[in-house]
C-alpha positions as CSV (number, residue, x, y, z in Angstrom):
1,X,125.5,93.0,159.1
2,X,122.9,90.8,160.9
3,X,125.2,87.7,161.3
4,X,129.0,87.2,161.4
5,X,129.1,86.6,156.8
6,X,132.3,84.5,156.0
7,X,131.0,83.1,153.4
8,X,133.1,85.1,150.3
9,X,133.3,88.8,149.9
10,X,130.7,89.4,148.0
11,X,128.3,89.5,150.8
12,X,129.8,93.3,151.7
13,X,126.7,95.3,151.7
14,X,127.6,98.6,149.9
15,X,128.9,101.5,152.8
16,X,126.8,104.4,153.7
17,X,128.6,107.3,151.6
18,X,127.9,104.4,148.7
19,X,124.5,104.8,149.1
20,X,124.1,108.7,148.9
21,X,126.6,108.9,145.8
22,X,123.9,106.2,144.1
23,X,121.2,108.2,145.2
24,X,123.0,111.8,143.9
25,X,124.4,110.4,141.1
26,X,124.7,112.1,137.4
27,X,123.5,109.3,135.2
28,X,122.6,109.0,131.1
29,X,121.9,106.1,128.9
30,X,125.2,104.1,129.0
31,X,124.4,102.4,125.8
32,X,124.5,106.0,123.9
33,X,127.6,106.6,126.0
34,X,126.2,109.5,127.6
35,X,126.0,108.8,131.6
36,X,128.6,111.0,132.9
37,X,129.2,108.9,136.2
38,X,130.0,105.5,134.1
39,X,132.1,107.3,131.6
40,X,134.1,108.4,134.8
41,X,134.8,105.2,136.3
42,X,135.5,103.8,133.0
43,X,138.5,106.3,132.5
44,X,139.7,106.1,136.3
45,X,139.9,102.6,135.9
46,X,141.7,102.4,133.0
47,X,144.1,105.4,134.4
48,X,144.6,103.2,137.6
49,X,145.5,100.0,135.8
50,X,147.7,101.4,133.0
51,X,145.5,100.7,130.4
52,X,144.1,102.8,127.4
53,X,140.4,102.9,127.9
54,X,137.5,100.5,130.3
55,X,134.2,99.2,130.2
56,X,131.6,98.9,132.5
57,X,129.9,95.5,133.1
58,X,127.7,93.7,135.1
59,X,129.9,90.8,136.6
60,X,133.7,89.5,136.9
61,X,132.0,86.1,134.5
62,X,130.4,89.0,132.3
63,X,133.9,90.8,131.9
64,X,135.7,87.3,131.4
65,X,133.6,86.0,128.3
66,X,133.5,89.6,126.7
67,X,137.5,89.6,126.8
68,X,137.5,86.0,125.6
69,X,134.9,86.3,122.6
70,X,136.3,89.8,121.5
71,X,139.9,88.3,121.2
72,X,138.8,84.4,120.0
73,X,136.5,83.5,117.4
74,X,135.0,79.8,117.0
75,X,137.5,76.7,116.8
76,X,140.0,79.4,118.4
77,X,141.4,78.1,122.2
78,X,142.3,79.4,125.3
79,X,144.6,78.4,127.6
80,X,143.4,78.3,131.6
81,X,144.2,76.2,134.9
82,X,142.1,73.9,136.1
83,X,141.2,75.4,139.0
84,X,140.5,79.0,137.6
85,X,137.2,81.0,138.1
86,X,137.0,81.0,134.1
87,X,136.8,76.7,133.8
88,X,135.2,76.0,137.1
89,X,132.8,78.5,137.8
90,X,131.6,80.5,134.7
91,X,129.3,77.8,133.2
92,X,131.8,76.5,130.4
93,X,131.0,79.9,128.4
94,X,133.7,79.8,125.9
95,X,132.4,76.9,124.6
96,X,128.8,77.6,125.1
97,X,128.4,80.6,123.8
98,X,131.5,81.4,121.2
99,X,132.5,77.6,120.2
100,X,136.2,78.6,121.5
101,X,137.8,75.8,123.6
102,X,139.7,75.6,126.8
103,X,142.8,73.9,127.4
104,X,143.4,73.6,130.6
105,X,146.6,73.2,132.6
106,X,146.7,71.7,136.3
107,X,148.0,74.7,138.7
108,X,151.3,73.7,141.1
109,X,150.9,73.8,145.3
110,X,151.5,77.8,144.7
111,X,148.9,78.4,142.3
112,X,151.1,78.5,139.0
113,X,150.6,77.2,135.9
114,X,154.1,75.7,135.2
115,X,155.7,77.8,132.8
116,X,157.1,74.6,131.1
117,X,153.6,73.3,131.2
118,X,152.1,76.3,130.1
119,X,154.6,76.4,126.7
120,X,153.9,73.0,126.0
121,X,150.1,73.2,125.7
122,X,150.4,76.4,123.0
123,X,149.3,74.8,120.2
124,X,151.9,74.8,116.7
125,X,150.5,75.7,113.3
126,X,148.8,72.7,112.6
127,X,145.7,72.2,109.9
128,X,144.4,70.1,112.6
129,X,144.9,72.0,116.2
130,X,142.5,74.9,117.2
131,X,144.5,77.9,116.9
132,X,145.8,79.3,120.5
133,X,144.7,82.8,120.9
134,X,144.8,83.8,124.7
135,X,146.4,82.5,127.7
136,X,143.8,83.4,131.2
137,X,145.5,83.8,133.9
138,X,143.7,84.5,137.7
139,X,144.9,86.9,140.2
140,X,144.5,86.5,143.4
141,X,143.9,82.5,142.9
142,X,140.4,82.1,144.3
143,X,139.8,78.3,144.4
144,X,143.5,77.7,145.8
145,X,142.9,80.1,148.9
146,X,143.2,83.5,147.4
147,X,147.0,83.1,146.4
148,X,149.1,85.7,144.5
149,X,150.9,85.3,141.2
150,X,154.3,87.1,141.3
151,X,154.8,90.2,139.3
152,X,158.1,88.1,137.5
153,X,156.1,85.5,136.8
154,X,153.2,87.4,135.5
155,X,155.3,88.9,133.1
156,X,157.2,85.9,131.7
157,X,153.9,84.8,131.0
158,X,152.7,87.6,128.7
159,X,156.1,87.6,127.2
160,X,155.7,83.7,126.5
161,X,152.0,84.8,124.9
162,X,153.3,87.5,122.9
163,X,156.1,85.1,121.5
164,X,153.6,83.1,120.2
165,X,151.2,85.8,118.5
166,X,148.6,85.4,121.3
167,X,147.6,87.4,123.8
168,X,147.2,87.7,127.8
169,X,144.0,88.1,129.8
170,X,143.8,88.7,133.3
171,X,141.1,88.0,135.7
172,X,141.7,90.0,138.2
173,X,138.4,89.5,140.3
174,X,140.4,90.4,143.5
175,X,143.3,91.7,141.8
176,X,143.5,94.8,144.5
177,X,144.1,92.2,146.8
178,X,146.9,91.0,145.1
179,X,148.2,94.5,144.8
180,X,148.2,95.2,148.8
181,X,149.3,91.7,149.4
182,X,152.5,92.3,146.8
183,X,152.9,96.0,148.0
184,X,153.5,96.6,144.2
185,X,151.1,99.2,142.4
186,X,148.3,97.3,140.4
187,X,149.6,98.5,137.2
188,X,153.1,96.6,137.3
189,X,151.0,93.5,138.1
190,X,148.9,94.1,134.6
191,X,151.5,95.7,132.5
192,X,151.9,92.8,130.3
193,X,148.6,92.0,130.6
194,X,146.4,92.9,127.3
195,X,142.8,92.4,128.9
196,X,142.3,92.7,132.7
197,X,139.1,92.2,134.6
198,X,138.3,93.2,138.2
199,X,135.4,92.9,140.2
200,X,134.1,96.2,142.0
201,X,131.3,94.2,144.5
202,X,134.2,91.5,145.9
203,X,135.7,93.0,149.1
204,X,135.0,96.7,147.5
205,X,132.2,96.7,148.7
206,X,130.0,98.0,145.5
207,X,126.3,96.1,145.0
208,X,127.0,94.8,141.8
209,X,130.1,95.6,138.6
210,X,133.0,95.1,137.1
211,X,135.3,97.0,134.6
212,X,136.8,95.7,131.8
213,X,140.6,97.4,130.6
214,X,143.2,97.2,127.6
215,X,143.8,99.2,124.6
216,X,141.3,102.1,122.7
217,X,140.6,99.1,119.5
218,X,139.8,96.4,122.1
219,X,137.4,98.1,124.0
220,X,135.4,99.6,121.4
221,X,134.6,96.3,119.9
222,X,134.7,95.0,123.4
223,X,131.7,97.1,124.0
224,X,129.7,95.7,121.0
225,X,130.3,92.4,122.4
226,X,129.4,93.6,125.7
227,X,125.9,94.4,124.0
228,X,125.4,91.5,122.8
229,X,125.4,89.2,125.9
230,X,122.5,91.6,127.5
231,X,125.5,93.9,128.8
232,X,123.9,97.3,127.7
233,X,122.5,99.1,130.8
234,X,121.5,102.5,130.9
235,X,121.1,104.5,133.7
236,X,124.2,102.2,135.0
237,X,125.8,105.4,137.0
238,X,123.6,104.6,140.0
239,X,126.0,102.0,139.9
240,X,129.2,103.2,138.8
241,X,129.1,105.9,141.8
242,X,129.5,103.2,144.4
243,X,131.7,102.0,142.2
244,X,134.2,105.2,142.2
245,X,134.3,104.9,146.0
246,X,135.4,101.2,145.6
247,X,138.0,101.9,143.1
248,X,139.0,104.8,145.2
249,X,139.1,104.4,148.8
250,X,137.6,100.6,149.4
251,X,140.7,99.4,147.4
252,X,143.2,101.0,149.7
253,X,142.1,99.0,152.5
254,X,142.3,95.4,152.1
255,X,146.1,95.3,154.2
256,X,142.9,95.6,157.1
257,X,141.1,92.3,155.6
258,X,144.1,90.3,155.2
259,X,145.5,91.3,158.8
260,X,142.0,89.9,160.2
261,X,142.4,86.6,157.8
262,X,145.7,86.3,159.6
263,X,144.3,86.9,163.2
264,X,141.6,84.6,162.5
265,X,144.0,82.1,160.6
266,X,146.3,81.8,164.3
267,X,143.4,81.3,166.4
268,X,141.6,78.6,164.5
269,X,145.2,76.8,164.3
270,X,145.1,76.4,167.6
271,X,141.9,74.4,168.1
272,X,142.2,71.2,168.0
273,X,140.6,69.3,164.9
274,X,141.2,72.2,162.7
275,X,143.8,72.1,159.9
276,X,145.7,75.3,158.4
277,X,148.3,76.0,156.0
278,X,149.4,79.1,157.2
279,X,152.1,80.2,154.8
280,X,149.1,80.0,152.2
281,X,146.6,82.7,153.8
282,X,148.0,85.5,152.2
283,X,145.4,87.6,151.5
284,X,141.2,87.8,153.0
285,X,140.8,84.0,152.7
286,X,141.5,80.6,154.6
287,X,140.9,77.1,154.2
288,X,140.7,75.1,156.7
289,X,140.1,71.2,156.9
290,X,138.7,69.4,159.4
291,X,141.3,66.8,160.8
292,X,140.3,63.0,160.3
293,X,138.3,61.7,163.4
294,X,136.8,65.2,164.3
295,X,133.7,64.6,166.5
296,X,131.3,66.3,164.3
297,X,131.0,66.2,159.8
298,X,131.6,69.8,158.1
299,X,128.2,69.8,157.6
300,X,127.1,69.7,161.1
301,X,130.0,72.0,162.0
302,X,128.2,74.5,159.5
303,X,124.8,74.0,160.8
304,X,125.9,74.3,164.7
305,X,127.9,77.8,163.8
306,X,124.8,79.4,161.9
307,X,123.1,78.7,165.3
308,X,125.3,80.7,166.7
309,X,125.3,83.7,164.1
310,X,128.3,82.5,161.8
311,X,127.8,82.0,158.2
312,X,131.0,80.6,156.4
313,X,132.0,78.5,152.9
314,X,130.2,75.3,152.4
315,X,131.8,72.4,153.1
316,X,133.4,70.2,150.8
317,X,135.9,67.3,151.3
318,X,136.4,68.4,154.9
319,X,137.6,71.8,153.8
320,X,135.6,74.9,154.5
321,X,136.6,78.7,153.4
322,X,136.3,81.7,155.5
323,X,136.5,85.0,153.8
324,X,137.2,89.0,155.6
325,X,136.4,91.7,154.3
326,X,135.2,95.4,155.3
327,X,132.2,94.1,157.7
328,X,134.6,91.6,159.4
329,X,136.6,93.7,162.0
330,X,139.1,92.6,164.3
331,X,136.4,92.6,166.8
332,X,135.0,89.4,165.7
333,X,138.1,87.3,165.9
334,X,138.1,86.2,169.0
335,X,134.2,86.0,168.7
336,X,134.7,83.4,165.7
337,X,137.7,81.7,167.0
338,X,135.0,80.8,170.3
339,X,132.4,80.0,168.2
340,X,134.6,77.2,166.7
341,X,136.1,76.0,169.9
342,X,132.4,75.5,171.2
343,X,131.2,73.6,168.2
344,X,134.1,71.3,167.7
345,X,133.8,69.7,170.8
């Protein structure tokens, strides 16, 4: 890459093997089920994550809102945190485009959506409450610094949702992540999961897609629904062969990106003017603050390191985010940690 890209992970240009399995791809029209490269990926991914059968989609908000409006029709709700890609970042598309609302629950210091919390906002029969039909839970935790749900707590979740006739989603943008930063394989983390998303082109490296997994019956409406949001591609296995080396090789990588995020993590620590919470970099991302009375605002901070060939998370309430991933190497530590030191004096 051209500059030093800590701005998220889904800057990763796609590797060169990618490129000549796009260009030597198999492909078909997707929409009549018959490219041969999707229809791969679809069944590896499902195979990897324990699930049934997948589906092949654009985007990690494209894969949300087709597992939300195949499971929940209008007046139905969700249940979310506040801070979850689904309520924050996806354009309020429950409500915009299925008339299903969000409840939302405020997360604990550790990511969590209090369990007590959580049962207490399910709604009871009631003529007058919106029935609840999915609980949406985020692994890793993207807005809270890329922190990982527990595999216990995971599941006490689902069992809570399946106590109550309703059912679990998953978005599991960076749930490979998770699944190095656990050591557990990915499909304990999903197994009471009934819909799980994960994004191919965030620290996988792939240029654009994410699948889509649960059971035979949901997918196959899934896929209906999938068309009707401007889902249906065709020739999509120019895609879904970078996609098969992401699943496949890119995901059993990532210890690399979070060792780097912990390197990195140390050395800014130890400047002064620059706030940490180290216990909480756990996988490829930090936040850091700048400490009150710093010399220079984050937003001059940000200008004066893109001057010196450092892109990283825009600043907001004295916090930025710096992301690694496969074009971040452990040669570039030190580089960024000297950049820092330079521009916070």
């Amino acid at each position: 890459m051209n500059t030093i890209d800590l701005r998220s992970d889904t800057v990763t240009w796609p590797t060169p093997e990618m490129r000549r399995a796009m260009a030597e791809a198999p492909v078909g029209d997707d929409v009549y089920g018959e490219d041969p490269t999707v229809n791969e990926l679809e069944r590896q991914a499902a195979e990897r994550l324990g699930k049934e059968a997948g589906l092949f989609v654009t985007s990690g908000t494209q894969g949300n809102i087709t597992s939300i409006l195949t499971q929940c029709g209008r007046g139905d709700e969700i249940i979310a945190a506040d801070k979850c890609h689904i309520t924050t970042y996806e354009v309020g598309n429950p409500a915009t485009l299925g008339g299903v609302a969000t409840r939302q629950v405020p997360v604990d210091k550790d990511g969590l959506l209090p369990l007590d919390l959580l049962e207490a906002a399910i709604r009871l029969e009631n003529v007058h409450y919106p029935t609840t039909r999915l609980i949406c839970l985020e692994n890793t935790q993207g807005s809270m610094g890329g922190l990982v749900l527990p595999v216990e707590y995971i599941d006490a979740v689902g069992d809570l949702a399946h106590s109550v006739g309703a059912g679990l989603h998953i978005d599991g943008a960076r749930l490979f992540n998770a699944a190095a930063a656990s050591g557990c394989d990915v499909k304990d983390i999903v197994k009471r999961a009934d819909t799980v998303t994960f994004c191919l082109s965030k620290g996988l490296c792939a240029p654009a897609g994410s699948l889509v997994v649960g059971s035979h019956e949901f997918i196959h409406k899934a896929r209906r629904m999938r068309k009707a949001l401007g889902g249906g591609m065709r020739q999509a296995g120019i895609l879904a062969a970078a996609g098969l080396i992401a699943l496949n090789q890119m995901s059993l990588r990532l210890e690399e990106d979070h060792a780097n995020a912990r390197a990195l993590a140390l050395g800014l620590a130890e400047l002064p003017g620059i706030e940490i919470d180290l216990p909480k970099v756990q996988t490829n991302m930090i936040f850091l603050r700048i400490a009150p009375g710093a010399k220079h605002t984050p937003v001059e901070i940000t200008e004066r390191l893109k001057v010196r060939g450092i892109q990283i998370g825009s600043a907001y309430h004295n916090q930025f985010r710096a992301v690694t991933h496969y074009w971040i190497t452990r040669n570039h530590i030190p580089q960024i940690v000297d950049a820092f030191r330079q521009v916070m004096v």
